[in-house]
Phi, psi and omega in degrees: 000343199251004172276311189280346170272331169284295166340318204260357161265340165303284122041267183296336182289306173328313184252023185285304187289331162256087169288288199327298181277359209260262190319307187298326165314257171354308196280318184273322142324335187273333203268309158316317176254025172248009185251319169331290194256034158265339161293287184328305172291309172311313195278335165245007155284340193256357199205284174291334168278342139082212183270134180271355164345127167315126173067042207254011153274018162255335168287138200244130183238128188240175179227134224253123169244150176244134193258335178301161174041202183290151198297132179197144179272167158240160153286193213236121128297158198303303179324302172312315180289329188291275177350319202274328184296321203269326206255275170006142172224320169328320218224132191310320148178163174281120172248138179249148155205154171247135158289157199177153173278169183218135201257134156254052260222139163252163191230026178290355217240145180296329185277144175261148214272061245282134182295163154252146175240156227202132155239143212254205175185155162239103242219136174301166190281002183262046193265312189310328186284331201266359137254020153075037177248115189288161153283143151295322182227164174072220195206172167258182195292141165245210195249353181259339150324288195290355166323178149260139217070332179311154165344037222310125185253156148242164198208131165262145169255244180286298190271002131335279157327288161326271181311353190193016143254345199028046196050027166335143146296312188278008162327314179263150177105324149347091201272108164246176175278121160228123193047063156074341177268145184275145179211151143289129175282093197244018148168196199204097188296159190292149166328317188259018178232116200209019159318114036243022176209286176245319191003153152217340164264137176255099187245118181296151184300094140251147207265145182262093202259020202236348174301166172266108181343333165271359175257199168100182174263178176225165170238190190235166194198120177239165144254190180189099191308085172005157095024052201144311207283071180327168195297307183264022163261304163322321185278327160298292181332321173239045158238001187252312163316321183284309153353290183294301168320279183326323178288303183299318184233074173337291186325320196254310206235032165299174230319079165224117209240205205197126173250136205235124169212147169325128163265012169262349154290322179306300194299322196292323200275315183277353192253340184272342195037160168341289169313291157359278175274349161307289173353286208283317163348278171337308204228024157216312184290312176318311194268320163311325178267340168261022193253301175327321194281332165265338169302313202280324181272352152295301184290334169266000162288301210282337175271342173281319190287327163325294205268352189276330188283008190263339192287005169289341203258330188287296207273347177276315183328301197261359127341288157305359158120350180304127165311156183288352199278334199288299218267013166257027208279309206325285141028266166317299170315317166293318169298328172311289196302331188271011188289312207277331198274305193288357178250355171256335167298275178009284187288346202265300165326292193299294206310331165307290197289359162272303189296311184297338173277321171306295181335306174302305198264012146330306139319319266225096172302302192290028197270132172279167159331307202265021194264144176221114144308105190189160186263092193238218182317306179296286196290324152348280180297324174275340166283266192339292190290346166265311164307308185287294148017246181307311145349318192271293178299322201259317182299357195256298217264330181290332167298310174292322162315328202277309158292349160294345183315178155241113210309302191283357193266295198297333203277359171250292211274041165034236186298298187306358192249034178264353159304133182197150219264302187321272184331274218315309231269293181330292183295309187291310203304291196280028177255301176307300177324289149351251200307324138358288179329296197287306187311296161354271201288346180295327166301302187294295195346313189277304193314299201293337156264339130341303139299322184301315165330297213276346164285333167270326191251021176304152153295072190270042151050039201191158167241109202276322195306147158078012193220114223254122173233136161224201195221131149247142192245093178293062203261170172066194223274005199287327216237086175250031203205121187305343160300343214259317198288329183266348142330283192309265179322335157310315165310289179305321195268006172251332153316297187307343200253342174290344154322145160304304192271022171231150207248334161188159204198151188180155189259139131268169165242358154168151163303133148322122175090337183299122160230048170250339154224118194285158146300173168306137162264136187237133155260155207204166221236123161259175206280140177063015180255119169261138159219148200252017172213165211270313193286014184254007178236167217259178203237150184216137161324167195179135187239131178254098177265154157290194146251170214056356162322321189284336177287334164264003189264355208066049167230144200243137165307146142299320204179136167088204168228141177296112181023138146229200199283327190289323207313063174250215196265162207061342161263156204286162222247126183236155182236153145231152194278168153239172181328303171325303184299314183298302234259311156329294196261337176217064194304328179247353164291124165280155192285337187299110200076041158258209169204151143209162205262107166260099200284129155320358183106170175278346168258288187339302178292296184307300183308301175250051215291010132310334202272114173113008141280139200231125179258140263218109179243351182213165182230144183234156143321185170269115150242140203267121175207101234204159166261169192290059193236160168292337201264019195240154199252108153270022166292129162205145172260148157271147160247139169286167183268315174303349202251324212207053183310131157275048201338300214251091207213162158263135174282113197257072159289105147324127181246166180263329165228232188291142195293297195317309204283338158316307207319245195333326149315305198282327168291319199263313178289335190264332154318303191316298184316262170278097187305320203271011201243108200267151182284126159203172184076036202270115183179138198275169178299328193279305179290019166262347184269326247229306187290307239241343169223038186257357154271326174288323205287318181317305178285314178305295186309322179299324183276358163283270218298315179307328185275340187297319183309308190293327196259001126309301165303283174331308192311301190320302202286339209237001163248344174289318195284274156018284177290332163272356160292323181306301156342296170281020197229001182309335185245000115330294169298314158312306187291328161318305185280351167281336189249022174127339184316147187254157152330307161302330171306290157325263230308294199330299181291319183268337155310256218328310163315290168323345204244323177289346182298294155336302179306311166337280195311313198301280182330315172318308162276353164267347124343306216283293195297338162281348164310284181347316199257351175274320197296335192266000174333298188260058174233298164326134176207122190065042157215127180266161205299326187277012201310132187278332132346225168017293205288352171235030158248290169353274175336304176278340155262019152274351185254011169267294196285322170295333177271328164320319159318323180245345185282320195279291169337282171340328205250328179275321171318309182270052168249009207255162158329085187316308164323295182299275180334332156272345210291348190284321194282000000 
């Protein structure tokens, strides 16, 4: 023990005398390991921490897949979920719930109350027992809730309670408004349970089990596997139902089978999607692991070269009789002290960029509940094991280098004999791998700014300033007859265009650039084209408009005309086209009088198979609506709105000034109308453009901090390997100027070195970075993966930054003294 506290003061004085290479070791380890377990941490707040559930690997979540035609998952019709509830044997017992906004008016208060929208779930009543969740105040649905006819009750959650109750104790037993209906509050769910995505309203589930099996509604269905019952006996078990179903009811459930998966894998898979995690892959665990990967080879260079200039000293130790492991413990003690100083940096660094990164993503409405940042045990435990780890590996390897010598070779060649051939070759390897790395990600960095650019200076055919949009939701029974919706809205957007302080207004079914309400997909039939299947023909985005829609986003026709009062239900069905579509289809042609054929579904088309030519009355610009990417179909058809009546829509103002400032008037105007009827999603178009290019900008900044990292540690390393090569190379650079050699000669020689390495690395990496530009492919917009740009600046200032890198050793080196240099010899 009394060895190992003098080591570790040997140690610490050692790199106490060399700050330089003392501090760059340190910096660059801390700086590995704070993108390490700062990635790590987003990556298991957003994919591994799941759900908190009691057991939450016994709950099962399923999918209705249906195989005629093309492969596509479903929801649960309601029947099918009852039929499963009924059959079942596996799982303690089944919950269906559908998700939905939910109007919330309280109507207790002497004042009157602006309605809240919410977003619910209407949920059988047994989901509390069956994910092991208490109410905080009341009790939870009970199964005479979900009757037919019972009473309507609800269930709130916390910050509901909190925010708009200011946490009353009397809160249950509370009569409010919900879709225009009076319900009772009959409890108040824990603070962290917003189950199943955001939720804050709870309505019970009642099933319409009398509906005809191809109608009804569908659900979404989770379980909780008995005791005992493995995952894939439970998974035979509800493919041996759907079997039996398919046989009783052909029509409806014939080749439909029940996919049985972990539901906390499920939610992680569905909110991220496919794309998603490639994404994210892409443009964090990838570039965060090849940041790492250059901190540990900058660091075990910068610890091979201490010990290897060390080995004289090394080899006088075991002269004396030291054993090799004594005289190498130091050795291990300096990686120990700088494993643990750079895993305590580290981590102090990461625990920053997770609060700033949670913080950025704070705003961000679509994050479900159960996703959180924070730095907790698991990453702990993982910045610890790669610093003391790795630390460990390289101070082990730098020892063994340094000590493998052969004692009378080092101890007659004085200074030379700290030379080694192995160690250089070794050291240029992972120096060259290194700057390989840095070249990458340095590659995605630009693609991924290149696109954030070209998405901020995008043309968006349209004028954002001055335009208010919000979203209304016509849910539960007031408005049940598409004449009712289209009343309504008519009423809101002619109130709403009657302000003084709005210059036009018009109803929609979404904005350009919103991608929290995507269009619509319409597929449509071209003339004199047979297709024998519905899914061969082809399809364009689509918007359901008022008129004057166009007047309020500031877009002028191209051609033709805009919407009127005739376009309604009973006239014959008109469309307008953009550009794109137009160009698709009638490329040398105007589009103004042509048709087209919209198809209506498969019982529409069997009654009427005329039905759904549409005559082509307008031409628009293109507008994008879409997020910013390469992979996305700008064709879109417009629709009126009286012809193609809508529950759900936005309301769309111009304003004479700032818009934000409209928000309460425009709530207050559409309260005239409907008392019960609340505003949400309330946001002018630059902050729906601003929402909408707040991921690339995110993903553009991470591979800029990432790459600036990888091109500092490469710098660090390829000038740490420089300098101790040089270093060892002094009595060499003497012998040279001695028998003539010029000072440029000297530069000369060690560039010329420095440079073929450097190409190595570069080529290498430029490899590395067109994966890199494939993976990141459906990220990227208006830049291609192959950017010839890119691929050739990148290169070149990294080989500007290498010869600065080799140039400052290289210019001291030629300065040493012919004399001094030999003077060892």
């Amino acid at each position: 023990m009394a060895s190992f506290w003098r080591d570790l003061r040997h140690a610490i004085r050692r790199l106490v005398r060399r700050p330089t290479g003392s501090l760059a070791a340190l910096t660059t380890l801390a700086l590995g390991i704070a993108v390490a377990t700062g990635t790590y941490s987003i990556f298991d707040g957003l994919v591994l921490h799941g759900v908190s559930f009691q057991d939450a690997d016994r709950l099962v979540a399923f999918e209705r897949v249906t195989l005629s035609g093309p492969r596509r998952s479903t929801s649960v019709p309601e029947r099918d979920f009852a039929d499963w509830c009924d059959q079942q044997q596996s799982f303690e017992s089944l919950i269906g719930f559908r998700t939905s906004t939910v109007n919330l008016r309280d109507t207790a208060t002497r004042e009157p109350v602006l309605p809240q929208r919410y977003s619910g779930a209407w949920i059988s009543p047994g989901f509390l027992n069956l994910l092991r969740v208490h109410p905080l105040l009341g009790r939870g649905f009970e199964p005479a809730d979900a009757a037919v006819g019972a009473d309507p009750v609800v269930l709130i959650g916390y910050h509901v309670w909190q925010r708009d109750y200011a946490g009353t104790a009397g809160i249950v037993g509370r009569t409010v408004r919900v879709n225009a209906r009076p319900a009772t509050i009959v409890g108040v769910l824990p603070k962290d349970f917003r189950f199943p995505e955001s939720q804050d309203v709870w309505l019970p589930l009642v099933l319409d089990t009398a509906a005809p099996r191809a109608e009804g509604r569908h659900l979404q269905v989770i379980g909780r596997l008995k005791d005992g019952v493995p995952l894939t006996a439970a998974a035979q078990e509800m493919s041996t139902i759907a079997r039996r179903l398919g046989a009783a009811y052909p029509e409806t459930n014939a080749g439909v089978d029940i996919v049985t998966r972990d539901y906390v894998d499920h939610i992680v898979r569905s909110y991220l999607g496919e794309d998603g995690m490639l994404i994210f892959v892409g443009s964090f665990g990838v570039p965060a692991l090849f940041v790492l990967i250059i901190a540990c080879l900058n660091v075990t260079n910068l610890l091979l070269g201490r010990a290897v200039a060390r080995g004289p000293e090394l080899a006088i130790r075991r002269a004396l009789g030291s054993g090799r492991l004594r005289a190498v413990s130091d050795v291990l003690a300096e990686a120990g002290v700088l494993a643990t100083a750079g895993a305590v940096l580290g981590v102090l660094l990461a625990h920053a960029a997770v609060r700033a990164f949670g913080a950025a993503m704070s705003g961000v409405e679509a994050l479900p509940y159960w996703v959180k940042f924070e730095i907790n045990g698991r990453v702990l435990f993982f910045a610890i094991a790669v610093g003391v780890v790795w630390a460990f590996i390289a101070g082990m390897l730098a020892a063994w280098r340094a000590s493998r010598r052969d004692l009378c070779e080092m101890l007659r060649g004085g200074t030379r004999g700290a030379i080694d051939p192995g160690f250089a070759r070794l050291s240029r390897s992972l120096a060259v791998f290194a700057l390989a790395l840095s070249c990458a990600l340095a590659i995605a960095a630009s693609l991924s700014v290149r696109s954030s650019l070209a998405a901020q200076h995008y043309d968006l055919r349209f004028d954002t300033a001055h335009v208010l949009t919000a979203r209304v939701d016509l849910v539960g029974d007031a408005y049940p007859e598409e004449g009712d919706w289209c009343r309504l809205y008519a009423s809101i957007q002619e109130r709403v265009a009657a302000r003084p302080e709005v210059v036009a207004a018009a109803i929609g079914t979404v904005v350009p650039t919103d991608t929290q309400l995507a269009p619509g997909v319409r597929r449509y039939k071209r003339p004199r084209v047979t297709y024998e299947e519905w899914w061969q023909m082809p399809v364009a985005r689509s918007a359901v408009v008022s008129p004057g829609y166009f007047a309020a986003l500031g877009v002028h026709l191209l051609a033709g005309r805009d919407f009127n009062a005739a376009d309604r239900d009973g006239t014959p069905l008109v469309v307008i086209v953009n550009e794109d579509f137009a160009r698709r289809e009638w490329p040398s042609q105007s589009a103004i009088g042509q048709r087209v054929h919209l198809w209506m579904g498969r019982e529409n088309e069997a009654v009427d198979p005329e039905a759904g030519w549409a005559d082509v009355v307008g031409l628009v610009p293109t507008l994008r609506f879409a997020d910013f990417s390469n992979q996305d179909n700008q064709q879109a058809i417009y629709l009126p709105f009286a012809q193609h009546p809508q529950q759900s829509a936005l309301v769309l103002a111009r304003t004479r000034t700032d818009p934000t400032t409209f928000t309460t008037t425009l709530r207050r105007t559409v309260q005239s109308v409907d008392a019960d009827l609340p505003l949400f999603f309330v946001r002018s178009m630059d902050q729906v453009l601003a929402a909408t290019l707040f991921y690339h900008r995110l993903i553009g900044l991470t591979l800029v901090v990432f790459g600036t990292m990888a091109l500092l540690l490469a710098t660090i390393g390829l000038y740490g390997v420089t300098f101790v090569s040089v270093e060892q190379r002094i009595p060499e650079m003497g012998v040279r100027m001695a028998l003539g050699a010029r000072r440029q000669d000297v530069v000369g020689l060690i560039l010329r070195q420095g440079v073929t390495k450097t190409a190595i690395g570069l080529t290498v990496g430029l490899a590395l970075g067109w994966g890199f530009g494939r993976a990141l492919q459906s990220f990227l917009f208006q830049v291609r993966t192959e950017d010839p740009v890119t691929f050739s600046a990148v290169p070149l200032f990294l080989l500007a930054v290498s010869l600065v890198a080799y140039l400052v050793p290289a210019r001291r080196a030629s300065r040493v003294n012919p004399v001094e240099a030999l003077r060892s010899e």
